[in-house]
C-alpha positions, -999 to +999 in steps of 0.1 A: -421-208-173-415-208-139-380-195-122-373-226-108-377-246-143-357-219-159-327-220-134-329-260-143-324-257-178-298-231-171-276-255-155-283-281-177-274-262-200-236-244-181-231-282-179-234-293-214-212-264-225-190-280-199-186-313-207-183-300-244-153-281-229-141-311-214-145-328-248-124-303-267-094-305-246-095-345-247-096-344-285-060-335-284-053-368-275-070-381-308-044-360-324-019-369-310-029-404-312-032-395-350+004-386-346+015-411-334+002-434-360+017-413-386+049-414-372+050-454-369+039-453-408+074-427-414+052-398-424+068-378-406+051-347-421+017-355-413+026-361-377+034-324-375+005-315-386-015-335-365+009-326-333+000-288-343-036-293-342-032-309-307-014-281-301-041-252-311-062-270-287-041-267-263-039-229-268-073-219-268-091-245-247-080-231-215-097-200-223-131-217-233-129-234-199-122-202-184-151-186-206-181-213-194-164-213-158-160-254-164-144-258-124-179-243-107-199-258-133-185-297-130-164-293-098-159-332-102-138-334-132-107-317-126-096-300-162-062-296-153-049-333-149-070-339-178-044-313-194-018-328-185-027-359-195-026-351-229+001-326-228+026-349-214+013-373-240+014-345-270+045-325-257+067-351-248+061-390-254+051-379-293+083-361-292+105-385-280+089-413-302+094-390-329+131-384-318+137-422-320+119-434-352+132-411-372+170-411-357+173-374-346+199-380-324+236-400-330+227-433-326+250-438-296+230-416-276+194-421-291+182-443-255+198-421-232+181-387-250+146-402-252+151-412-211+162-380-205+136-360-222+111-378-203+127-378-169+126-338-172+090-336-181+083-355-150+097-331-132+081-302-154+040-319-152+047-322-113+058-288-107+036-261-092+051-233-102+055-236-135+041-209-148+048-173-132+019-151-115+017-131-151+011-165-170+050-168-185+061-201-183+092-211-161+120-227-173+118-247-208+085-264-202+084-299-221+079-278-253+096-311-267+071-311-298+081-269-306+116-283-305+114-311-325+096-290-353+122-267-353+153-294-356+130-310-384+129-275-401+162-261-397+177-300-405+215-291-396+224-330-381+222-352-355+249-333-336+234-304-335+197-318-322+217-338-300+232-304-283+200-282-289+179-312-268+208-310-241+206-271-239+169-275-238+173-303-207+192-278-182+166-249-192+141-273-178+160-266-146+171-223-149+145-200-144+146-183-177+102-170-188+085-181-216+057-168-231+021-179-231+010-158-260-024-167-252-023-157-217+005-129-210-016-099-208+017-076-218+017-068-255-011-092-261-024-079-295+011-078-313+022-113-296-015-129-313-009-112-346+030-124-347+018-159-333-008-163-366+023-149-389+040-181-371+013-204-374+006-196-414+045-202-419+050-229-398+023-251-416+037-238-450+071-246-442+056-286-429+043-292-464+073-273-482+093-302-465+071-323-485+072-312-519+085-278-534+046-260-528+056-224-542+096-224-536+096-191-550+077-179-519+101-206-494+129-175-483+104-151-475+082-176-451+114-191-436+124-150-427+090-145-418+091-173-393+123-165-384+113-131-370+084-138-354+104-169-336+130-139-327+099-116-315+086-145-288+127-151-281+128-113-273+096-110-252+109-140-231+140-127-227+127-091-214+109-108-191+133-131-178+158-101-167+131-083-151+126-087-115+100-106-104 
């Protein structure tokens, strides 16, 4: 076969990966379409689980684009919108939805909290330097859906989502870091290995909510999640005191 035929193919070939790439990323927008079926049916369960696949995707698909080099391969199909796309989709219109179907919030202030979530991811999609030079996120990030699955699994009131989503709303704005676990190069391999311990009892603790699925075993996730929330709180907090 001659070079020239073989270099053909080989492109052909970058570009298919690519547009497979392309593909992966978009499919989290058929989960969190998915979700948000589930939540206008009240099962509010199976949303979760279908925000947290959206979720994985968006973990690990930047690093597949990064792995097939997807921006020289189809330099006219710009990833990043599509990501944002879906993450302002996923990360805060789900969120918010979810916030007002299911009545999260005092009723009094249930409009206002929805408009307010989505005026500060706005702000957070359009910003260019949201995330730091060593991949750390800046301020809170429209990590709407992380919150939301944490109010849903710690279930102390109305009051107390109502003040955690208002915390949450001037973070947007402080320059506190957040971890990407996926992409901070510091303590990589323990952040992945507490981030699967998260995972595991984050999906237990989703389908404990719906039924008692080994309540003997329900303390010991809920400390094991716990801790590794408290691990990525840590990390974060190191790394917003340290200079720059």
């Amino acid at each position: 076969m001659k070079l020239k035929n073989i270099i053909f193919i080989s492109r052909k070939v970058n570009r298919a990966f690519a547009w497979a790439t392309h593909f992966f990323t978009a499919s989290g927008m058929i989960f969190g379409f998915l979700g948000l079926i589930a939540i206008l049916n009240g099962e509010q369960t199976l949303a979760f689980l279908f925000m947290g696949l959206a979720l994985v995707i968006d973990g690990v698909d930047g690093t597949l684009a990064r792995y097939v080099n997807v921006k020289e391969v189809l330099p006219e199909v710009d990833g990043s919108s599509l990501d944002n796309v879906i993450d302002m989709f996923n990360y805060s219109i789900l969120p918010v939805l979810m916030i007002y179907w299911f009545s999260m919030v005092p009723y009094s202030f249930v409009n206002l909290t929805c408009i307010a979530i989505l005026l500060a991811s706005c702000y957070t999609f359009a910003d260019k330097n949201l995330k730091t030079s060593d991949f750390y996120f800046k301020g809170f990030s429209a990590l709407w859906n992380l919150l939301v699955f944490f109010l849903f699994i710690l279930d102390f009131g109305t009051w107390f989502n109502f003040a955690a989503i208002c915390t949450c709303l001037v973070m947007t704005f402080v320059p506190i870091k957040i971890i990407h676990p996926l992409r901070v190069k510091e303590l990589r391999t323990p952040s992945l290995t507490v981030l699967f311990v998260w995972c595991i009892c984050a999906v237990f603790l989703i389908l404990q909510k719906q039924e008692d699925l080994l309540a003997d075993l329900y303390v010991l996730v809920f400390t094991a999640w716990l801790m590794s929330t408290g691990y990525f709180v840590w990390i974060s907090l190191r790394r917003s005191f340290k200079q720059s």
